[in-house]
C-alpha positions as CSV (number, residue, x, y, z in Angstrom):
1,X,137.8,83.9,111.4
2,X,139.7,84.5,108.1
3,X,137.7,86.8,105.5
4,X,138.6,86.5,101.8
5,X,137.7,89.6,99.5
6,X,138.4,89.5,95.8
7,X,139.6,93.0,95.0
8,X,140.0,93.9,90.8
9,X,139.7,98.0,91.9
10,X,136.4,98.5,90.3
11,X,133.8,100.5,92.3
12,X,131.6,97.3,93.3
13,X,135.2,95.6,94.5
14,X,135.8,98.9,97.0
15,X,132.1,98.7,98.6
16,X,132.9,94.9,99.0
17,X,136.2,95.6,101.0
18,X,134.3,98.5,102.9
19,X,131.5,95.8,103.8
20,X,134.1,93.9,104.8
21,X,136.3,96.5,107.0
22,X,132.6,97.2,108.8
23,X,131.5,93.8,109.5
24,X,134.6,92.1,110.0
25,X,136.7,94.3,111.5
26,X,137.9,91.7,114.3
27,X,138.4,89.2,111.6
28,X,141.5,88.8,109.5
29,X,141.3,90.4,106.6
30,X,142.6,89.0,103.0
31,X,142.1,90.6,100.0
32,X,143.2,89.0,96.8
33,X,143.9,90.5,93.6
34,X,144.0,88.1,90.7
35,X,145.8,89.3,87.4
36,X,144.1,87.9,84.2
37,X,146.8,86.0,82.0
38,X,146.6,86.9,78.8
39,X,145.5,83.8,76.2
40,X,147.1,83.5,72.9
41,X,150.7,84.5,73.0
42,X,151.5,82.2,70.4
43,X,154.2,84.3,69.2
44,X,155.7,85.3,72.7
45,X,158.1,82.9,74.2
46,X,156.7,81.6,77.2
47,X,159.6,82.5,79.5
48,X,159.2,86.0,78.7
49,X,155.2,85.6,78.7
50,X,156.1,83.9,82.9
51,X,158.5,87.1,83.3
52,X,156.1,89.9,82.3
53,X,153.5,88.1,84.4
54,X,155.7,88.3,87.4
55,X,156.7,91.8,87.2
56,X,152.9,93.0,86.8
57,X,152.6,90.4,89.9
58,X,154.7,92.8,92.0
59,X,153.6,95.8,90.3
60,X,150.2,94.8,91.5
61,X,151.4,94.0,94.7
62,X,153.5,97.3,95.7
63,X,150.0,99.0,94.7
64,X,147.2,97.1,96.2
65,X,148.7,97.6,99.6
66,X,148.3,101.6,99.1
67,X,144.6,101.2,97.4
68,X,143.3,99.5,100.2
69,X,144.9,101.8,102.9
70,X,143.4,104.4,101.6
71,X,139.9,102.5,101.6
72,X,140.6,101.9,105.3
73,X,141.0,105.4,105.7
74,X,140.8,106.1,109.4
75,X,139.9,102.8,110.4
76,X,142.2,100.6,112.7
77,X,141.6,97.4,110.5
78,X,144.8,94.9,110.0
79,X,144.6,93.2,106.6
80,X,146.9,91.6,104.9
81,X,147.0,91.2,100.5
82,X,148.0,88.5,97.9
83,X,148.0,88.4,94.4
84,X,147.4,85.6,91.8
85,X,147.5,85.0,88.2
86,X,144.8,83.2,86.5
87,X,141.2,83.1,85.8
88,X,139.7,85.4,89.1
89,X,136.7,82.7,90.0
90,X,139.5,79.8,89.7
91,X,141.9,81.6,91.6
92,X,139.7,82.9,94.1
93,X,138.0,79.3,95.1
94,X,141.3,78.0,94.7
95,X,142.7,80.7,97.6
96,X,139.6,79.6,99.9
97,X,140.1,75.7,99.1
98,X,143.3,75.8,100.4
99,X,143.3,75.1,103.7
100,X,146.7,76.8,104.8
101,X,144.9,80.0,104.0
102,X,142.1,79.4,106.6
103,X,139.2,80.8,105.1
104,X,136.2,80.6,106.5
105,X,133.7,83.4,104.2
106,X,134.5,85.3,101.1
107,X,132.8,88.4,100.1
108,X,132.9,89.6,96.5
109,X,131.5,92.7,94.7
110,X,128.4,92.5,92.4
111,X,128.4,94.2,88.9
112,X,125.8,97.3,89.3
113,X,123.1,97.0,87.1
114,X,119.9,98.2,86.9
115,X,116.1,96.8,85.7
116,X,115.2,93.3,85.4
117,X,119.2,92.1,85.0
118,X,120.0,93.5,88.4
119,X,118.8,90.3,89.8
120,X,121.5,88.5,88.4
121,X,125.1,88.2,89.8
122,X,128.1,89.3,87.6
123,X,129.6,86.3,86.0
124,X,132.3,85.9,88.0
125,X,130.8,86.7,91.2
126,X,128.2,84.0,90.3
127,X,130.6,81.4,89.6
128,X,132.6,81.7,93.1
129,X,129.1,81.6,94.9
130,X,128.5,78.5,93.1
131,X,131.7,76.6,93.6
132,X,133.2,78.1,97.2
133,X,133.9,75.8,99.7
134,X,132.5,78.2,102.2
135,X,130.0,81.1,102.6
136,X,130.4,83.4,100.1
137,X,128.5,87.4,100.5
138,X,127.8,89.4,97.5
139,X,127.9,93.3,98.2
140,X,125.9,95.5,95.4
């Protein structure tokens, strides 16, 4: 089984990659950070808009590979990482919906909140439970 976990480095994005390193340790691992393009760069050419996008692409990259080890800590879990540029709930459904990936679950971090709106999902995590072509756990 292939696990997908949308990783943006925020605190509810690490206990969703720790969930996932404890429950599907036998699993392979994906974690997928997606970098936000910037709208409105009406100024910007967009050849140097499609450059700077690719460098923080591999900027990103070089880095996630070291924040998630260090997640892992002692742990003998095998993961590999991807990034993508867009929209996170488009690019994360997109990922899954791809069947060359092979994903079969996704787990994504909640927003913490507290009183009455902790019921509700972060936007974005909402919106990949909604559209996901397969299971999809939400860790708080």
């Amino acid at each position: 089984m292939a696990v997908l976990v949308a990783y943006d480095g925020s605190e509810s994005a690490q206990q969703a990659v720790e969930y996932a390193f404890n429950t599907h340790a036998d699993d392979e691992i994906v974690l997928l950070r997606v970098i936000e393009a910037a709208e409105g760069y009406t100024g910007a050419s967009v050849n140097y808009i499609q450059d700077a996008l690719k460098n923080k692409q591999d900027e990103v990259s070089d880095t996630l590979r070291e924040e998630i080890a260090e997640l892992a800590g002692n742990e003998d879990v095998e993961f590999r990482t991807e990034t993508a540029i867009g929209r996170p709930d488009n690019e994360v459904v997109a990922f899954a919906e791809d069947e060359s990936n092979g994903i079969d679950h996704i787990v994504v971090g909640s927003h913490g909140r507290s009183g009455v709106s902790r019921v509700l999902l972060g936007s974005i995590a909402e919106k990949i439970v909604r559209r996901a072509p397969v299971p999809v756990t939400v860790v708080r």
